[in-house]
MIMI-324486 format. One record per residue (C-alpha): residue number from 1; residue in three letters; x, y, z. Coordinates in nm, 3 decimals, decimal comma, m for minus. Layout:
N
 seq type       u       v       w
 NUM  ALA       X       Y       Z
...
END
This chain:
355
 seq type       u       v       w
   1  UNK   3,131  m0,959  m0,669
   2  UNK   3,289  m1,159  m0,962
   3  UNK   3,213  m1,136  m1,336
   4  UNK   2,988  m1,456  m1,317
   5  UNK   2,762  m1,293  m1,005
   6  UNK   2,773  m0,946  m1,236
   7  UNK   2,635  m1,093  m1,519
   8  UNK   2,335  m1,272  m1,403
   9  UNK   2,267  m0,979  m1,165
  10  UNK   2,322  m0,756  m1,512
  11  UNK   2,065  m1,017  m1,704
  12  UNK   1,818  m1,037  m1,399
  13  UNK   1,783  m0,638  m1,372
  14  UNK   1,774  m0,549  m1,698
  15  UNK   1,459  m0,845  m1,744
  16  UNK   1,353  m0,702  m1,474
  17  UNK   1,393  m0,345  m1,504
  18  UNK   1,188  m0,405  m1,858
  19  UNK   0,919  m0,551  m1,683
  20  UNK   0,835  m0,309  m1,358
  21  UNK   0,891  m0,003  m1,660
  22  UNK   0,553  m0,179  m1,823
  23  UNK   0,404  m0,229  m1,498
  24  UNK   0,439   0,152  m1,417
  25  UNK   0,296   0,245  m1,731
  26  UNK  m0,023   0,013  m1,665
  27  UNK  m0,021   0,186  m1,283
  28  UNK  m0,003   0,580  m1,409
  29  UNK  m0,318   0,440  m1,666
  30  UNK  m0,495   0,244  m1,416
  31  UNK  m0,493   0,495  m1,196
  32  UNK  m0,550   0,839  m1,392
  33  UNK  m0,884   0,605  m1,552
  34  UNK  m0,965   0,592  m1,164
  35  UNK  m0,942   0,957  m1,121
  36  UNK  m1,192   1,026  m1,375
  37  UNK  m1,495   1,033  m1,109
  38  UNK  m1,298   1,295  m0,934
  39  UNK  m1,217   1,528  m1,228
  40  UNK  m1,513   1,842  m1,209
  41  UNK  m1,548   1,883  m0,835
  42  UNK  m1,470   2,203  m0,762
  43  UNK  m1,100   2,308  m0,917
  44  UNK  m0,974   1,929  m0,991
  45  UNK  m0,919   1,930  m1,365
  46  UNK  m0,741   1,651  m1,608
  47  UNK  m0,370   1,778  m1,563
  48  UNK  m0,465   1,756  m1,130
  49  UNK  m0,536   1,350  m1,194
  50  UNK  m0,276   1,303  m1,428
  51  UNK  m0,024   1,475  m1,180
  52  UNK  m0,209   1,287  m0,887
  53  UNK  m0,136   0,952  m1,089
  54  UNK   0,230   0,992  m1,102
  55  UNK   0,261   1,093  m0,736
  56  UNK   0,103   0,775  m0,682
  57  UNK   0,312   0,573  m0,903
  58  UNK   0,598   0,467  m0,579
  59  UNK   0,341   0,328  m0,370
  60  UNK   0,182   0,120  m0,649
  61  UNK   0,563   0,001  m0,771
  62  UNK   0,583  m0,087  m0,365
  63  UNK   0,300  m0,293  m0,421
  64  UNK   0,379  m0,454  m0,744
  65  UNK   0,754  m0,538  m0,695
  66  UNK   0,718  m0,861  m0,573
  67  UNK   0,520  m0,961  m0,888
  68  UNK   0,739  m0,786  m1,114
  69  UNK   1,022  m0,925  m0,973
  70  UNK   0,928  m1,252  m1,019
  71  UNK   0,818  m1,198  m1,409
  72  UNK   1,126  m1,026  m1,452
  73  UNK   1,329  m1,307  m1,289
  74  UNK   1,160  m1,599  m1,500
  75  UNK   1,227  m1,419  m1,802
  76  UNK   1,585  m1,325  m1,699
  77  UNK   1,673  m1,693  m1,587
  78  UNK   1,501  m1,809  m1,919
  79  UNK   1,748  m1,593  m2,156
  80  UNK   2,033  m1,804  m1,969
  81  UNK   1,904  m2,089  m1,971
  82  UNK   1,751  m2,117  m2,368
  83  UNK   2,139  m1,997  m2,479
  84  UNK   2,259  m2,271  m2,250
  85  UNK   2,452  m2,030  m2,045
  86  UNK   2,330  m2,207  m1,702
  87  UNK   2,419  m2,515  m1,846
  88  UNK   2,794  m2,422  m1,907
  89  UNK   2,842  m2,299  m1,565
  90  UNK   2,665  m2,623  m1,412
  91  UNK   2,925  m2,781  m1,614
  92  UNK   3,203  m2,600  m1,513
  93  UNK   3,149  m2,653  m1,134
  94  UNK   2,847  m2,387  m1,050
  95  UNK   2,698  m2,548  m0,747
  96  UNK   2,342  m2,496  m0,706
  97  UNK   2,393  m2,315  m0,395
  98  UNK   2,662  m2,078  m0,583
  99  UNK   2,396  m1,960  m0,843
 100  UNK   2,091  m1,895  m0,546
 101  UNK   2,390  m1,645  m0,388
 102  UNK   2,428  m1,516  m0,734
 103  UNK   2,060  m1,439  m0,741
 104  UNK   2,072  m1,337  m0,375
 105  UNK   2,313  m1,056  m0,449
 106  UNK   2,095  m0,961  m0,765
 107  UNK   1,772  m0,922  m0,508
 108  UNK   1,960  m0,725  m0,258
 109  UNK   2,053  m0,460  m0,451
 110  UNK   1,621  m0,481  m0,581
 111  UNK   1,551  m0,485  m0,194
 112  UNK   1,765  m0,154  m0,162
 113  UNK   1,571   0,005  m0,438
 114  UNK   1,258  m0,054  m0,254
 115  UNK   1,349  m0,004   0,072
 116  UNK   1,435   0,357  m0,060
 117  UNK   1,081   0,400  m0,250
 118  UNK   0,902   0,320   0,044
 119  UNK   1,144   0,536   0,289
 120  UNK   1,175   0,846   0,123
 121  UNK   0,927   0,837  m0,156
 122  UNK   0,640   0,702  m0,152
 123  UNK   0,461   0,816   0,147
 124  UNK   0,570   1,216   0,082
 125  UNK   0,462   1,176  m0,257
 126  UNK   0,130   1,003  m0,125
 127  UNK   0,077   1,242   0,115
 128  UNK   0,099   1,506  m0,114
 129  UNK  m0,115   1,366  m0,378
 130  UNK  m0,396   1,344  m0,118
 131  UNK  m0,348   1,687  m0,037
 132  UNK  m0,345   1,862  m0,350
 133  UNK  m0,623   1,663  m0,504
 134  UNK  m0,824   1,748  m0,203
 135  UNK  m0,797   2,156  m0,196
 136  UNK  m0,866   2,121  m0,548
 137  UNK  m1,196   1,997  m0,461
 138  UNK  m1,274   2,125  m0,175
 139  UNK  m1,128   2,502  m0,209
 140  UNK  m1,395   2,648   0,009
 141  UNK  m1,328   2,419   0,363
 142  UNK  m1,034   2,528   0,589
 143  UNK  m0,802   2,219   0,701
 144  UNK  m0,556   2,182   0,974
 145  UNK  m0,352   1,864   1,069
 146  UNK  m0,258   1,945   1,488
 147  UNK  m0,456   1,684   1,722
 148  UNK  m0,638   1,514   1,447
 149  UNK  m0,786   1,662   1,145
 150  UNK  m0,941   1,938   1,242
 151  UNK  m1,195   2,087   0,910
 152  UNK  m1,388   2,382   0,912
 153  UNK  m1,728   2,375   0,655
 154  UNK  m1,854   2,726   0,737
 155  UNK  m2,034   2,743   1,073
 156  UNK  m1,967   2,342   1,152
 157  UNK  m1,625   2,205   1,286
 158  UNK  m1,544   1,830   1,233
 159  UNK  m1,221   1,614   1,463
 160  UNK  m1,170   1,310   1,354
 161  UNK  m0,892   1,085   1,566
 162  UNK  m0,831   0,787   1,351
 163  UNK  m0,896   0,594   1,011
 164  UNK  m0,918   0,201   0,986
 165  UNK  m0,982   0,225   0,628
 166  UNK  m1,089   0,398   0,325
 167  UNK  m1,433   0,521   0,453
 168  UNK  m1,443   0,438   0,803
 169  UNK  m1,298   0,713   1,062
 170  UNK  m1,287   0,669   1,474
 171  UNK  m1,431   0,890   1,661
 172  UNK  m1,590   1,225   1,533
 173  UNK  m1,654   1,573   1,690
 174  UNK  m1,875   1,773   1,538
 175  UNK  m1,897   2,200   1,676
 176  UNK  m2,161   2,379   1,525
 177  UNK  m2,108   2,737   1,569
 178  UNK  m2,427   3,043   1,637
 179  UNK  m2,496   3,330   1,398
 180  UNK  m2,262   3,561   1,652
 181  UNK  m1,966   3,301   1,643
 182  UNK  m2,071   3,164   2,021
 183  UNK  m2,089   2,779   2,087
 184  UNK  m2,423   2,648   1,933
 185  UNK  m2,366   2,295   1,976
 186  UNK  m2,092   2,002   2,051
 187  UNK  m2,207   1,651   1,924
 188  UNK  m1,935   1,325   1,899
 189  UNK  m1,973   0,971   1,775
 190  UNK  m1,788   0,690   1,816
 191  UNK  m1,754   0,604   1,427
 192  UNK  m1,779   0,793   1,124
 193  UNK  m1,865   0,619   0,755
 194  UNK  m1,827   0,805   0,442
 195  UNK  m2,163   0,762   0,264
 196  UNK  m2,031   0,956  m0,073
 197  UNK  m1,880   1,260  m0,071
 198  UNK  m2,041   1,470   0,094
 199  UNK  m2,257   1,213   0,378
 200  UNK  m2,145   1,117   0,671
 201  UNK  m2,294   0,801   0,884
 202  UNK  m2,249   0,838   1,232
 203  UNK  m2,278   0,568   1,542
 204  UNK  m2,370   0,644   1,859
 205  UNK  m2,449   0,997   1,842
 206  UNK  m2,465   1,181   2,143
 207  UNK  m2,547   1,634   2,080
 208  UNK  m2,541   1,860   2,325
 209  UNK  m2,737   2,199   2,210
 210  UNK  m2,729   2,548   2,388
 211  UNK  m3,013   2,768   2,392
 212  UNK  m3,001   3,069   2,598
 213  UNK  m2,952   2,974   2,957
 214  UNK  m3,030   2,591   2,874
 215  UNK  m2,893   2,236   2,707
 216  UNK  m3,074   2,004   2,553
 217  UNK  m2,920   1,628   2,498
 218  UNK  m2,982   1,408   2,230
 219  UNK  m2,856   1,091   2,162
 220  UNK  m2,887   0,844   1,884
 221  UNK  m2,766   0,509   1,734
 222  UNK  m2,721   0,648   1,430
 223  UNK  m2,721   0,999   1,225
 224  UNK  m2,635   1,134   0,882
 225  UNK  m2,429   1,437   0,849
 226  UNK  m2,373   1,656   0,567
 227  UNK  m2,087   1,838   0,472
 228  UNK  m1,853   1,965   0,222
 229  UNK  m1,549   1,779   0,371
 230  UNK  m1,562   1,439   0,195
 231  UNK  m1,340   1,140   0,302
 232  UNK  m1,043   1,189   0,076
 233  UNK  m1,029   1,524   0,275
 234  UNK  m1,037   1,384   0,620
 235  UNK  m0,780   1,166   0,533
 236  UNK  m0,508   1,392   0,503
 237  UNK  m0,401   1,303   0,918
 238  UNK  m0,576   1,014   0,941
 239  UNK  m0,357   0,822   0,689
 240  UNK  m0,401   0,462   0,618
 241  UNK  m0,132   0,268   0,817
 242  UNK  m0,060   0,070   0,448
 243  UNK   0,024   0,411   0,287
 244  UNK   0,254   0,521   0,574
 245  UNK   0,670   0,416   0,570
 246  UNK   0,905   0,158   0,769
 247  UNK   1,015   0,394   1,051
 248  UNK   0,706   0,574   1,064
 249  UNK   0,500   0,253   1,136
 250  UNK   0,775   0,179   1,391
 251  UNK   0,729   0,480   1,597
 252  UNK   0,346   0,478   1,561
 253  UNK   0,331   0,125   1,690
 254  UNK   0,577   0,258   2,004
 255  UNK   0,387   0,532   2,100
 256  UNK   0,048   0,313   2,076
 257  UNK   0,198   0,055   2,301
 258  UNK   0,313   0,301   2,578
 259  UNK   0,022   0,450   2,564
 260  UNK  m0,157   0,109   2,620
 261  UNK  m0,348   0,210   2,254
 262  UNK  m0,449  m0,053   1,964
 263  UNK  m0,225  m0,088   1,753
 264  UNK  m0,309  m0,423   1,618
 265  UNK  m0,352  m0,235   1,228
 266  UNK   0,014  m0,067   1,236
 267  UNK   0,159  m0,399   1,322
 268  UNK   0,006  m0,544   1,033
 269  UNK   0,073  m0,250   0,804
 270  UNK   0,421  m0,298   0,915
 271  UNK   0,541  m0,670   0,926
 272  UNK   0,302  m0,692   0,567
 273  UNK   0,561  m0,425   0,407
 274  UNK   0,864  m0,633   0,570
 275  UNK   0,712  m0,939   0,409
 276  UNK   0,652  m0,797   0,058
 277  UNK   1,003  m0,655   0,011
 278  UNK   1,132  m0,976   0,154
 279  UNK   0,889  m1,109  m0,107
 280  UNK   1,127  m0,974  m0,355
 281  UNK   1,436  m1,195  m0,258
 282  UNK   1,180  m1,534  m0,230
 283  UNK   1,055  m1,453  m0,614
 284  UNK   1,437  m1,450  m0,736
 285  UNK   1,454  m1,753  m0,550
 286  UNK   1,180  m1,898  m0,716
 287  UNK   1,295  m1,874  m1,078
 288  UNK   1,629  m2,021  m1,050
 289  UNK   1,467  m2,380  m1,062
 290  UNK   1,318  m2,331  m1,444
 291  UNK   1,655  m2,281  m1,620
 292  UNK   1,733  m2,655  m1,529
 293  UNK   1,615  m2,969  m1,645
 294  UNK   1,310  m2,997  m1,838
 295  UNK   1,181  m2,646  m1,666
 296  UNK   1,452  m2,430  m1,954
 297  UNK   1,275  m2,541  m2,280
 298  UNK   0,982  m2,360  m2,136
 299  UNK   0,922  m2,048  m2,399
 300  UNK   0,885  m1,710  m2,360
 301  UNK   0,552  m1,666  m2,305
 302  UNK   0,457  m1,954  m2,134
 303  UNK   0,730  m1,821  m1,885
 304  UNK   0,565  m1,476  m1,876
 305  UNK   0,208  m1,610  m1,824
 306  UNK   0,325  m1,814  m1,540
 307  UNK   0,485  m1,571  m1,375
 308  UNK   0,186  m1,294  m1,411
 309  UNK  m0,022  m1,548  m1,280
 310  UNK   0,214  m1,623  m0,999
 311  UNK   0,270  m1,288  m0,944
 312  UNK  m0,176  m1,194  m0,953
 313  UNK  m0,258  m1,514  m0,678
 314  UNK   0,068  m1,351  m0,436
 315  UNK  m0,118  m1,018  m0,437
 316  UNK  m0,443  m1,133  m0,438
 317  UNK  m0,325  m1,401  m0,147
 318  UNK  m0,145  m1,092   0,048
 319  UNK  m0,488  m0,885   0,007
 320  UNK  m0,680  m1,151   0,185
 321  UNK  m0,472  m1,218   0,432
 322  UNK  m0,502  m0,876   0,504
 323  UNK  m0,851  m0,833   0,527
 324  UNK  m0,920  m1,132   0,730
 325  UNK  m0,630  m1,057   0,935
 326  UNK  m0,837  m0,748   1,024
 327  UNK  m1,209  m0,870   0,989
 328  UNK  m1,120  m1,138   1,226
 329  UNK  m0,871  m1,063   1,495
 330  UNK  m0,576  m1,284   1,361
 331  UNK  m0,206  m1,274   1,507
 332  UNK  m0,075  m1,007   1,223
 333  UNK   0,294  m1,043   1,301
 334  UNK   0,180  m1,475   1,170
 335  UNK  m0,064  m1,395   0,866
 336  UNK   0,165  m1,134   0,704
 337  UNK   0,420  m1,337   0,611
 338  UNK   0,182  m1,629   0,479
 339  UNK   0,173  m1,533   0,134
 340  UNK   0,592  m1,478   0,158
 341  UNK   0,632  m1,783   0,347
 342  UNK   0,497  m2,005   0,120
 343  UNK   0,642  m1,905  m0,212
 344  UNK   0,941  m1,934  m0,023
 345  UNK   0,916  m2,319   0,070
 346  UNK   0,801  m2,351  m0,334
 347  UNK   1,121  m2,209  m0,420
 348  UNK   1,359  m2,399  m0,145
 349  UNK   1,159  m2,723  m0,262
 350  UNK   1,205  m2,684  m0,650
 351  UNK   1,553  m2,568  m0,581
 352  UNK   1,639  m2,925  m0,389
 353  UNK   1,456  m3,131  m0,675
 354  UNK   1,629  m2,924  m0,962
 355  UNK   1,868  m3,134  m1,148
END
C-alpha cells in the first residue's frame, strides 16, 4: 500500500468511523426506547434493557454498515475534494481506475471489520441478549434447547421445531401432564402465532386426551393457548435465520438440503448478508464520482443528506425485497442482491461519466 492509497483509506475511515460511532449511539437509544414495553415483567428491570441494548448493538451495526459506509464515504471523498486534494492527484497522473483501487483497499479492510462482527459477535451476543432478557421475565418456566425448544409452564410442555419469523413458529407440541405426573394429554399443530405474550394461536389442532382406560380425539382449525412462555422465550432455538452468522447459515442450509428440508429462508438469510457486506465495497464505489467535476462543490450537508437518504431507500429497498422474496416464493439467491446490484451499476455508471 503506498502513501497516496494510505491516506484516502486514513480520510475515508476516519469519515467513516465518525459516522457509524453516531449511528451506534442512535441504535443503543432506539433500541433501549424499544425495550421499554418489556421493562416490569417479572425480574426485567432498566439496567436488563439497557444491557440488552448494547448486546444488540453488532447486529444493528451489521445492518447499518452499508448506509454508514456510504455517508461516511461522501463525506470523506468531499474533504478531498473541497481542499482540491483529488484534483492534484488527477493532475499528477491519478487515473480514475487508480483512485476506485484506492477506495477498494479502503472497503476491504471495512469488509474485514464486518465480516468479524457478524462471525464472532453478533450472533453470541444476540443469542445471549435473547436469553437473559427472557429468564428475566419468565423466571418461573423451565427451558431447554435439545430437539427444539422444549418449555415447561407447570403441568403443560410446549416443542416447537422452527420459526419463520418474529411471531410465527412451525409446528407445536403441546403435553399436558395429570395431578400424579402421568400423561394427561398430547395435542400438536401445524403452526403456532404469538397473539401477545402470553396467547398462542394454533392451526390445525389435533388433542388426544386420556381418561382412565379411554382417548378421546379432538381436532380443530384453530385454538388459543395460554401460557407463560411468550415468543421472545420460544425463540431462544428457534432463531431467526437473519440473526444467525455466515458459516452457521452455511451448514444449516447443508443439512436442510440432505435432508431434502426447506430451506428456501436460510438461503435468503444467507446470500442477503453476502450482499449487504458486499454492499459496503459498492457504497465506496459510489462516492468517488462527487469529488469530480461539478459533483465536489457540493457542501457538507447537502452531501450528508444525500447520502442518509441513499443510505434509508438501500435498507428500506433490501427490507422489501426481503419480504416479498418470502411472501411470494421468489428465487432468493436473484432478489438478494437487487438492492446491491443496482447501487453498484449507479456507481460503475457515474464513475465512466466522471470527468
Amino acid at each position: 500500500m503506498t502513501l497516496l492509497d494510505r491516506y484516502i483509506a486514513r480520510t475515508l475511515l476516519s469519515a467513516i468511523g465518525l459516522v457509524m460511532a453516531a449511528l451506534l449511539m442512535l441504535g443503543l437509544l432506539f433500541l433501549f426506547i424499544g425495550e421499554q414495553s418489556n421493562v416490569g415483567i417479572g425480574q426485567y428491570g432498566m439496567l436488563d434493557a439497557l444491557q440488552y441494548s448494547a448486546m444488540s448493538l453488532p447486529q444493528f451495526a451489521l445492518e447499518s454498515f452499508p448506509a454508514g459506509a456510504l455517508v461516511g464515504a461522501l463525506l470523506g471523498i468531499g474533504v478531498l475534494a473541497r481542499s482540491y486534494e483529488l484534483t492534484v492527484m488527477r493532475a499528477s497522473g491519478v487515473s480514475k481506475l487508480r483512485l476506485s483501487a484506492s477506495v477498494l483497499g479502503s472497503a476491504a479492510l471495512l469488509i474485514g471489520v464486518a465480516l468479524l462482527i457478524g462471525e464472532f459477535l453478533a450472533q453470541p451476543l444476540g443469542q445471549l441478549a435473547d436469553e437473559q432478557r427472557a429468564f428475566a421475565k419468565y423466571s418461573n418456566v423451565s427451558f431447554a434447547g435439545v430437539g427444539g425448544a422444549w418449555i415447561r409452564d407447570g403441568d403443560t410442555i410446549l416443542n416447537v421445531q422452527g420459526r419463520s419469523s418474529a411471531a410465527e413458529f412451525g409446528g407445536m407440541l403441546i403435553f399436558e401432564l395429570a395431578s400424579d405426573d402421568r400423561l394427561g394429554a398430547i395435542a400438536s399443530a401445524d403452526h403456532a402465532t404469538a397473539q401477545g405474550s402470553q396467547s398462542w394461536e394454533l392451526q390445525n389442532y389435533a388433542e388426544s386426551r386420556f381418561v382412565d382406560d379411554s382417548v378421546t380425539s379432538l381436532r380443530s382449525a384453530q385454538r388459543t393457548l395460554h401460557t407463560a412462555a411468550g415468543a421472545d422465550f420460544l425463540q431462544l432455538a428457534a432463531t431467526d435465520p437473519s440473526g444467525l452468522a455466515l458459516h452457521t447459515l452455511y451448514t444449516a442450509i447443508r443439512y436442510l438440503r440432505a435432508n431434502n428440508l426447506e430451506s428456501k429462508q436460510y438461503q435468503f438469510a444467507f446470500w442477503s448478508r453476502v450482499a449487504r457486506t458486499t454492499g459496503i465495497l459498492v457504497a465506496l464505489l459510489f462516492a468517488l464520482p462527487f469529488g469530480f467535476g461539478s459533483l465536489r462543490s457540493a457542501s457538507l450537508s447537502a452531501r450528508t443528506t444525500l447520502g442518509l437518504g441513499l443510505g434509508i431507500i438501500y435498507f428500506f429497498l433490501q427490507r422489501l425485497v426481503e419480504s416479498g422474496t418470502l411472501v411470494f416464493n421468489l428465487n432468493p439467491l436473484l432478489l438478494a442482491w437487487v438492492p446491491t446490484a443496482l447501487l453498484a451499476l449507479a456507481a460503475l455508471f457515474m464513475i465512466w461519466r466522471a470527468r
